[in-house]
C-alpha positions as CSV (number, residue, x, y, z in Angstrom):
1,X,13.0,23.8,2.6
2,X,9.9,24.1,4.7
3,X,8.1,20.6,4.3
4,X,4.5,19.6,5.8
5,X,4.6,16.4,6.9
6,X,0.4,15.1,6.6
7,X,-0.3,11.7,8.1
8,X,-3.1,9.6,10.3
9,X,-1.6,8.6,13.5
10,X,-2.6,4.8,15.0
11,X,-3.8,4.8,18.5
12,X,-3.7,1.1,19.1
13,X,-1.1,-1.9,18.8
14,X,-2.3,-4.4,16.3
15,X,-4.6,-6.9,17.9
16,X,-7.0,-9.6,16.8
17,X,-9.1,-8.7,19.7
18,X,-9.0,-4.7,19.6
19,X,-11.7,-3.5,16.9
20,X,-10.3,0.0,17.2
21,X,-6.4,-1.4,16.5
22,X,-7.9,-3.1,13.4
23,X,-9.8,0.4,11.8
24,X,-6.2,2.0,12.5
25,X,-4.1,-0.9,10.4
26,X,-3.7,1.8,7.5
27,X,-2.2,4.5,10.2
28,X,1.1,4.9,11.1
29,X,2.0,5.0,14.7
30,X,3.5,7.7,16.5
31,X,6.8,6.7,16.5
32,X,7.3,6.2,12.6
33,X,5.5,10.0,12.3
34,X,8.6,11.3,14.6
35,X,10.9,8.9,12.8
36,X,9.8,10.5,9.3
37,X,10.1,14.0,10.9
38,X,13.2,13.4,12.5
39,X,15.0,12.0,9.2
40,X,13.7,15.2,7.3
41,X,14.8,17.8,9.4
42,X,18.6,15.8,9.9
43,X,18.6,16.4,6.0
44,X,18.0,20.2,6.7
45,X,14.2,20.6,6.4
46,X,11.9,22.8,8.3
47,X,9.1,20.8,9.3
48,X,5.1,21.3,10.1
49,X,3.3,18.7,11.8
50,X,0.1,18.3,10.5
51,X,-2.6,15.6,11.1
52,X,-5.3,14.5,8.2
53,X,-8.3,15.0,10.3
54,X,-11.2,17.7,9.2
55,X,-9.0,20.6,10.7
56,X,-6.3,19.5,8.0
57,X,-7.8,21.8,5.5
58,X,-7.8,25.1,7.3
59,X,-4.4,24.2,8.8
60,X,-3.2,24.0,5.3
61,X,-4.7,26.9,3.9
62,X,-3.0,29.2,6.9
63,X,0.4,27.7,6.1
64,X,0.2,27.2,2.5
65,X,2.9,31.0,1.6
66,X,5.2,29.4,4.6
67,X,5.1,25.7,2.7
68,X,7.5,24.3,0.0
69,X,6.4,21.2,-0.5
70,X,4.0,18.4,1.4
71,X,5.1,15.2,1.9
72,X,1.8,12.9,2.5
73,X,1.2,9.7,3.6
74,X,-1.8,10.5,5.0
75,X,-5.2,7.2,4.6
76,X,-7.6,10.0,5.8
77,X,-11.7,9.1,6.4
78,X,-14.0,7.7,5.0
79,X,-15.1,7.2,1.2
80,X,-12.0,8.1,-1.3
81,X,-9.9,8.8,1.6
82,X,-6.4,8.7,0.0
83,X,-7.9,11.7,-2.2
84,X,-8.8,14.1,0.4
85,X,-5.4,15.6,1.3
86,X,-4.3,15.2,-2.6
87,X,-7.6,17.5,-3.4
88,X,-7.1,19.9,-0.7
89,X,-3.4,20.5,-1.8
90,X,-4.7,20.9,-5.3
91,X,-7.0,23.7,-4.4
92,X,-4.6,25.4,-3.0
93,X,-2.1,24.9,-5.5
94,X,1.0,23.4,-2.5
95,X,3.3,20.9,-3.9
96,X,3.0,17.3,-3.0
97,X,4.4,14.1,-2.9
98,X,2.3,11.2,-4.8
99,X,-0.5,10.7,-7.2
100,X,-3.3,13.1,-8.0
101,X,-6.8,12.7,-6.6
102,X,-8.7,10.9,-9.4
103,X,-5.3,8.3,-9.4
104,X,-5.7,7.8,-5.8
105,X,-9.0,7.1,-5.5
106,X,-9.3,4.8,-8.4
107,X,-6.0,2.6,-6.5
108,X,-8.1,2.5,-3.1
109,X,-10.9,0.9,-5.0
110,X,-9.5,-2.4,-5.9
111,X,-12.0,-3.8,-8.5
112,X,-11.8,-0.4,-10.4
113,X,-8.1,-0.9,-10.2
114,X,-8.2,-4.4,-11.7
115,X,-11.1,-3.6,-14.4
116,X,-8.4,-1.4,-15.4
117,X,-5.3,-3.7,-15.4
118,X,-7.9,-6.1,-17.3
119,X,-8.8,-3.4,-20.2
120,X,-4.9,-3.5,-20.3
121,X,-4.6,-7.1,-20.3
122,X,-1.9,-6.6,-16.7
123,X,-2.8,-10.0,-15.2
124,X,-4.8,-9.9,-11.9
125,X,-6.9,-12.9,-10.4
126,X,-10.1,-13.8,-11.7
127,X,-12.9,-11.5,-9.7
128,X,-16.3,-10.7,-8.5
129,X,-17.6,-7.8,-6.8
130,X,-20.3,-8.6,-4.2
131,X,-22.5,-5.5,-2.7
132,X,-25.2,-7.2,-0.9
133,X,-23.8,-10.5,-0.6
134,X,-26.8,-12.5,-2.7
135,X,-25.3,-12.2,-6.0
136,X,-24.4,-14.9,-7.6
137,X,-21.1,-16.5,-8.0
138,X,-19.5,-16.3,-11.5
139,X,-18.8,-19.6,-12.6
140,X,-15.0,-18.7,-13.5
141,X,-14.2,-18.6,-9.9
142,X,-13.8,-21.9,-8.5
143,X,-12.6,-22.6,-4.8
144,X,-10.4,-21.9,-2.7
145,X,-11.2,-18.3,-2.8
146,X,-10.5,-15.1,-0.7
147,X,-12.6,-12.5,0.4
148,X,-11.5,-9.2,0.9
149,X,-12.7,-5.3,1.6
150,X,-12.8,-3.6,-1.7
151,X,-11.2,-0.5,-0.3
152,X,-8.8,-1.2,2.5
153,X,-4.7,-1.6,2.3
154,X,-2.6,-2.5,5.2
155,X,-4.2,-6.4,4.9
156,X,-7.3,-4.6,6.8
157,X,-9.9,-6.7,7.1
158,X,-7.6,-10.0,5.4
159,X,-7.2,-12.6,8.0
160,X,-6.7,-16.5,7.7
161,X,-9.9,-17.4,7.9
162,X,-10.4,-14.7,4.6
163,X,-9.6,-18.1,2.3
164,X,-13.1,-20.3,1.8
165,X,-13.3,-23.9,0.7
166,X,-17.1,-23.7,0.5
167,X,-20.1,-21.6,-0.5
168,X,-21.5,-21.5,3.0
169,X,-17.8,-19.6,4.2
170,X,-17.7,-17.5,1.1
171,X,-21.1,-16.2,2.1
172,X,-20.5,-16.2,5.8
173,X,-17.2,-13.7,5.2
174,X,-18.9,-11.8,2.4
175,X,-21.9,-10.6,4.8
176,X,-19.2,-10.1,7.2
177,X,-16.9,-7.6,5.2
178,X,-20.2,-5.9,4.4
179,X,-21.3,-5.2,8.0
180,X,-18.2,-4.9,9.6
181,X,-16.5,-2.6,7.2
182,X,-19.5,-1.1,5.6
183,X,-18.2,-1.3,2.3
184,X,-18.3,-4.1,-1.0
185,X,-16.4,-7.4,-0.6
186,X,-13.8,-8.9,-3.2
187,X,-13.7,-12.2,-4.3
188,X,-10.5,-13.5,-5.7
189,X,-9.4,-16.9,-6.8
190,X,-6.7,-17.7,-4.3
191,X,-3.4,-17.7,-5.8
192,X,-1.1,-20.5,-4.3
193,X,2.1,-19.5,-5.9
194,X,5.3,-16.9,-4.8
195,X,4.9,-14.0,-3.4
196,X,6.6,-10.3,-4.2
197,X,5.9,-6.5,-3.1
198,X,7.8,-4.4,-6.0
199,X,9.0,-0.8,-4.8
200,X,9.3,2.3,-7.5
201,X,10.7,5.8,-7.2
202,X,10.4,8.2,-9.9
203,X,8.5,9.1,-13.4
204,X,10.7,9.5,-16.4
205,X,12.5,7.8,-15.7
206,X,11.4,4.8,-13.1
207,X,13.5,3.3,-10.4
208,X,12.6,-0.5,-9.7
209,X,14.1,-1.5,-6.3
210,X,15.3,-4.6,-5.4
211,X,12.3,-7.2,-5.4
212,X,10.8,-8.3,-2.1
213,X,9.8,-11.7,-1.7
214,X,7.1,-12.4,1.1
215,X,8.5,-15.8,2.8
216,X,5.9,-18.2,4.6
217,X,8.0,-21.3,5.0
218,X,8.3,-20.1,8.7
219,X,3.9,-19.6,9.2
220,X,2.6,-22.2,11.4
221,X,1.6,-25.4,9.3
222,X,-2.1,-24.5,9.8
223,X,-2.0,-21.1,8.0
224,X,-2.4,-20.0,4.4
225,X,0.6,-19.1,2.7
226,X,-0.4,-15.2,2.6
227,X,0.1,-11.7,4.0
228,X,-2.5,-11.5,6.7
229,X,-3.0,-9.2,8.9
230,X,-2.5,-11.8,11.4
231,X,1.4,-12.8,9.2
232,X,1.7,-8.6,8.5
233,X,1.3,-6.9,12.3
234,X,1.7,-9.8,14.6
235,X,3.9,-12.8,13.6
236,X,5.9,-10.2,11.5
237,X,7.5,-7.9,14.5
238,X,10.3,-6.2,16.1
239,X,10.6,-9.0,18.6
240,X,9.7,-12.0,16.3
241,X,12.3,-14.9,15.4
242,X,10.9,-15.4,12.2
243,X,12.0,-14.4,9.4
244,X,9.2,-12.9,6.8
245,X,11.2,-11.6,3.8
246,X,13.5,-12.2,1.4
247,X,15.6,-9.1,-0.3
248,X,16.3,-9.2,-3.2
249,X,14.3,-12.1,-4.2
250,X,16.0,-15.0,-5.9
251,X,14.7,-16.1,-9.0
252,X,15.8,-15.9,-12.6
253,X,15.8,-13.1,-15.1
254,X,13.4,-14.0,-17.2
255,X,10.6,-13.9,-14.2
256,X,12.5,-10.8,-12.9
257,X,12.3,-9.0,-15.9
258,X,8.3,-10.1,-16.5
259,X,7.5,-8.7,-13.0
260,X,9.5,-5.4,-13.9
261,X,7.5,-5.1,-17.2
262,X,4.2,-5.6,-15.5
263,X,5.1,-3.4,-12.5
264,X,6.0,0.0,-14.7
265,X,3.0,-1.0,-16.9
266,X,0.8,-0.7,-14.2
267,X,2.6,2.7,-12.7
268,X,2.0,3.9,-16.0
269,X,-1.9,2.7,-17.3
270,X,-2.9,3.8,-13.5
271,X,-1.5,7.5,-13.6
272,X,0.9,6.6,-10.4
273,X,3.5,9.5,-9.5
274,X,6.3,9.6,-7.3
275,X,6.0,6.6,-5.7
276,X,4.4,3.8,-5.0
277,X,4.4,-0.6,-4.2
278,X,3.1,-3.3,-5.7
279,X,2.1,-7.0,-4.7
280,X,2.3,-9.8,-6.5
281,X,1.9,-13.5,-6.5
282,X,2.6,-16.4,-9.2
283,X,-0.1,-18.2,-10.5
284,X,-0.5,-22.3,-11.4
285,X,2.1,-20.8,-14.8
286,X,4.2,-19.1,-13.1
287,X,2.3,-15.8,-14.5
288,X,3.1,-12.6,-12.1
289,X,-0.5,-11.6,-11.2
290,X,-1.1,-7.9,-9.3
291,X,-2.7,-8.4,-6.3
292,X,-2.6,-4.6,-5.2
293,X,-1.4,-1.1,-5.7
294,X,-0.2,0.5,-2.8
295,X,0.2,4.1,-4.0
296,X,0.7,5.2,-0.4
297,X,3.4,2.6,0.8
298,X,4.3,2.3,4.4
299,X,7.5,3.6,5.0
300,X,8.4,2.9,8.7
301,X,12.3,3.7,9.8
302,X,12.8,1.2,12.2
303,X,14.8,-1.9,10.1
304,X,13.7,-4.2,12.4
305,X,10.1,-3.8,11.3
306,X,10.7,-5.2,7.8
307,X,8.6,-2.4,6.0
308,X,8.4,-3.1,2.3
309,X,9.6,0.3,0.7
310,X,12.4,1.1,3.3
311,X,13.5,-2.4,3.1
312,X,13.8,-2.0,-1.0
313,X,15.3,1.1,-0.5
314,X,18.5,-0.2,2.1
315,X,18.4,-3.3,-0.9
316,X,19.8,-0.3,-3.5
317,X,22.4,1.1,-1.5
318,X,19.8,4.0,0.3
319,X,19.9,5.4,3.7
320,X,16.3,5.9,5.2
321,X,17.1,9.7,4.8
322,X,18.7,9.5,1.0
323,X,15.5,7.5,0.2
324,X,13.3,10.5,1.6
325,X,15.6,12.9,-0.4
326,X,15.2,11.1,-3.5
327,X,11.4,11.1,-3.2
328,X,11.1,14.8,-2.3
329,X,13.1,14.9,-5.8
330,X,11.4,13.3,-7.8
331,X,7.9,15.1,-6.8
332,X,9.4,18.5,-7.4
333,X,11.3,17.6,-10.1
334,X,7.7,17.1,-11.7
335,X,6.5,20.5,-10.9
336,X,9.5,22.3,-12.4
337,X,10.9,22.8,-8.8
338,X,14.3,22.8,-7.7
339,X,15.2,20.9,-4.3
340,X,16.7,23.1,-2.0
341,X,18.2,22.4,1.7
C-alpha cells in the first residue's frame, strides 16, 4: 500500500528551561517519525513523508490518486489542532487512521470532554473552568487542587508545582496558564490514589491492552505522586534508573474489569475510532476516575522509552510493526477497505 505518514516533528529535547522544548511536548521527534516510517515500509508499505504545517493541505491534495491510506499522528497548530489534518483528509475523501474531526476536537478540549463523561455519569474529578482567572471558585472543590491547560496532552503545561494548597497558588498558576499558553485553565480536585493509562485498538469489536500502571514510589520524596512533565520527559528516560511503569498492572478483577467498563464507555459516548489511550486515577473509594482522552497516543518505537501504547502493545504479544499492522486494519476495515501489502 501507499501510506502517508502526517506528523509534527519536535525540534527541542525536553527541558524545564527551553520555552520552545515545552510548546513542542505534543511533537514527536525526528527519530520516532523515521522509526514509524521505517516499521511501515519493513511491513511492505510505500511511504510519503508529510509534515502537518500549512503546506500539508496542498501536499495532500497533489498526492491524494497516489495515496491508500493516511496514518496520522499529527498535534497540528493552534485552536482545534488535532482536527485540521482529520478535516483536510475528509475533504478530500483519503482514508485515515483515527477519529473524525468533530471527535477530535471535542477530546482536545478537556472540560467539553468531561461535561460529556458527566452527562454519561463516566466518573471524572470534580471541575471548574477558569477564563480570566477572577471567577469564583465552586465550593465543591476543596484543596489540594491542580491546574491545568484546558487543551494540551503530552503533560504540557502540568508540572509539580501544578498542585495548590492555597487560594493565593491556585490564582498565581491560573493567571499563569492563561498568559503563558493563551488558552483557559482547569481546575481539578487532586486525586491521591493509583494511577493507569488504558490502551484500545479497534471498533466492533474493542481490544483492551494490558493495563499500564504509572509507578511513583521511585519520585523524589518532595514530588506529587503524578505524571508531570517534569516525571513524563525528564526523570522518565532512555538513560534513567528508575523505573516509571508497571505492565500489566496488578490489581484484582473486580477493579480490572470496572476500569475496562469505563474505558470502552468512554471510546464509545466520545465517538473514538481506531485508537486511542486513556488515564486514570483512583479516587479516596477506590472509584476509577478519567483523567484524559488521548485520542492521538504517542507511539514511540524505542522500548526503552516506556511509551504507553507500544508498551501495551509488546504487553499482548505485539511486535512494534504487528501493532502498526493491526491499526492500519482496523481503520480500513471501517471504510470497507481491504489491507493490502
Amino acid at each position: 500500500m501507499k501510506i502517508a505518514l502526517i506528523f509534527n516533528v519536535r525540534h527541542f529535547k525536553p527541558s524545564l528551561k527551553n520555552k520552545k522544548a515545552i510548546e513542542e511536548a505534543e511533537f514527536d521527534n525526528p527519530e520516532t517519525i523515521k522509526g514509524i516510517a521505517d516499521s511501515l515500509k519493513k511491513l511492505g508499505h510505500k511511504v510519503f513523508l508529510i509534515e502537518a504545517n500549512e503546506n500539508a493541505y496542498l501536499k495532500l491534495k497533489k498526492l491524494r490518486k497516489k495515496i491508500d491510506f493516511v496514518f496520522n499522528i499529527a498535534e497540528g497548530f493552534g485552536v482545534d489542532r488535532e482536527a485540521q489534518i482529520p478535516a483536510i483528509l475528509e475533504m478530500l475523501k483519503i482514508p485515515y487512521l483515527g477519529s473524525k474531526p468533530l471527535t477530535q476536537a471535542i477530546c482536545l478540549n478537556k472540560v467539553k470532554t468531561k461535561e460529556i463523561l458527566a452527562f454519561h455519569k463516566i466518573p471524572t474529578p470534580k471541575f471548574q473552568l477558569f477564563e480570566n482567572g477572577s471567577e469564583k471558585l465552586k465550593e465543591d472543590l476543596k484543596f489540594p487542587l491542580i491546574v491545568k491547560p484546558n487543551s494540551e496532552g503530552s503533560s504540557k503545561g502540568i508540572f509539580q508545582n501544578s498542585v495548590v494548597k492555597n487560594e493565593m497558588d491556585l490564582r498565581k498558576k491560573i493567571k499563569e496558564i492563561i498568559k503563558n499558553l493563551n488558552q483557559p485553565a482547569l481546575v481539578e480536585e487532586f486525586l491521591n490514589g493509583r494511577e493507569f493509562t488504558v490502551s484500545l485498538i479497534g471498533n466492533n469489536p474493542v481490544e483492551v491492552l494490558p493495563i499500564v500502571e504509572i509507578d511513583f514510589s521511585a519520585l523524589p520524596k518532595n514530588f506529587y505522586p503524578m505524571d508531570s512533565y517534569e516525571m513524563k520527559w525528564l526523570i522518565d528516560n532512555p538513560k534513567s534508573k528508575v523505573q516509571t511503569v508497571i505492565c500489566p498492572a496488578k490489581f484484582g478483577r473486580k477493579l480490572e474489569k470496572k476500569i475496562k467498563e469505563i474505558c470502552l464507555k468512554t471510546k464509545k459516548v466520545l465517538g473514538i475510532l481506531d485508537w486511542c489511550r486513556i488515564d486514570l486515577r483512583l479516587d479516596k473509594k477506590g472509584t476509577p476516575n478519567v483523567l484524559e482522552v488521548n485520542q492521538i497516543p504517542g507511539i514511540i518505537p524505542d522500548p526503552k522509552e516506556n511509551s504507553r501504547f507500544p508498551l501495551a502493545a509488546r504487553a499482548a504479544g505485539y511486535t512494534y510493526e504487528q501493532m502498526l499492522e493491526k491499526l492500519i486494519k482496523t481503520a480500513l476495515k471501517r471504510y470497507g477497505k481491504k489491507y493490502v501489502v
